[in-house]
ZAKOL-79462 format. One line per 5 residues: number of its first residue (from 1); their letters; for each residue y, z, x of C-alpha. Coordinates in Angstrom, 2 decimals, m for minus. Each point is the difference from the previous one (the first is absolute). Layout:
# residues N
NUM = a = Y,Z,X  ...
***
This chain:
# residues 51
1 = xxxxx = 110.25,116.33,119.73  0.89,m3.86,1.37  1.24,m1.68,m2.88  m1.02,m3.44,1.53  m4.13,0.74,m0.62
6 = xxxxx = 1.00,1.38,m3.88  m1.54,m1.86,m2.40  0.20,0.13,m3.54  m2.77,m0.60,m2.67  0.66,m1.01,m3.61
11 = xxxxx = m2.69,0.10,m2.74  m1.07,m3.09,m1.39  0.19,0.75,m3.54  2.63,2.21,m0.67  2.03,m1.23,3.20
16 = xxxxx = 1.51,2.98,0.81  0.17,1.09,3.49  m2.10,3.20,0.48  m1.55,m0.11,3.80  1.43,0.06,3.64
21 = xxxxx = m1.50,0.03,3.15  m0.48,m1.68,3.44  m1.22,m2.89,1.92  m0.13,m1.72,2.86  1.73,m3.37,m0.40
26 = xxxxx = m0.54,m1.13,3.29  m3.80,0.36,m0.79  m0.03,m0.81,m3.38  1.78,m3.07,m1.40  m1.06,m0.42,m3.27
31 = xxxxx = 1.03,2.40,m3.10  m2.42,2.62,m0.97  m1.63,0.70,m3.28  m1.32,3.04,m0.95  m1.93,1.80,m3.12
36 = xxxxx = 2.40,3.19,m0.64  0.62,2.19,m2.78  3.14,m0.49,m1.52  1.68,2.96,m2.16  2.03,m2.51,m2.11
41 = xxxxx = m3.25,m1.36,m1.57  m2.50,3.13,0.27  m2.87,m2.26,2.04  m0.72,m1.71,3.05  1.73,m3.48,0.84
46 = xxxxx = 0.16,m2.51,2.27  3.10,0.37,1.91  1.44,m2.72,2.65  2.45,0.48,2.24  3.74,m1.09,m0.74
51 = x = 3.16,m0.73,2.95
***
């Protein structure tokens, strides 16, 4: 895995990081923000993108 496309996704209310994935930062430029389920709070979040 390139560690230059990882990006990591914390939850909004417990702000924990929980997600990774990838992305194309040549393509995409702004940060993403995502509904996920997060184990720390037992529901579906919002999650954004951190550095």
């Amino acid at each position: 895995m390139s560690q230059d496309n990882l990006i990591k996704f914390e939850c909004t209310e417990c702000k924990k990081i929980t997600h990774f994935s990838h992305k194309n930062k040549k393509i995409l430029k702004e940060r993403l923000e995502l509904q996920k389920y997060c184990k720390n709070c037992k529901k579906h979040t919002l999650h954004k993108e951190t550095k």
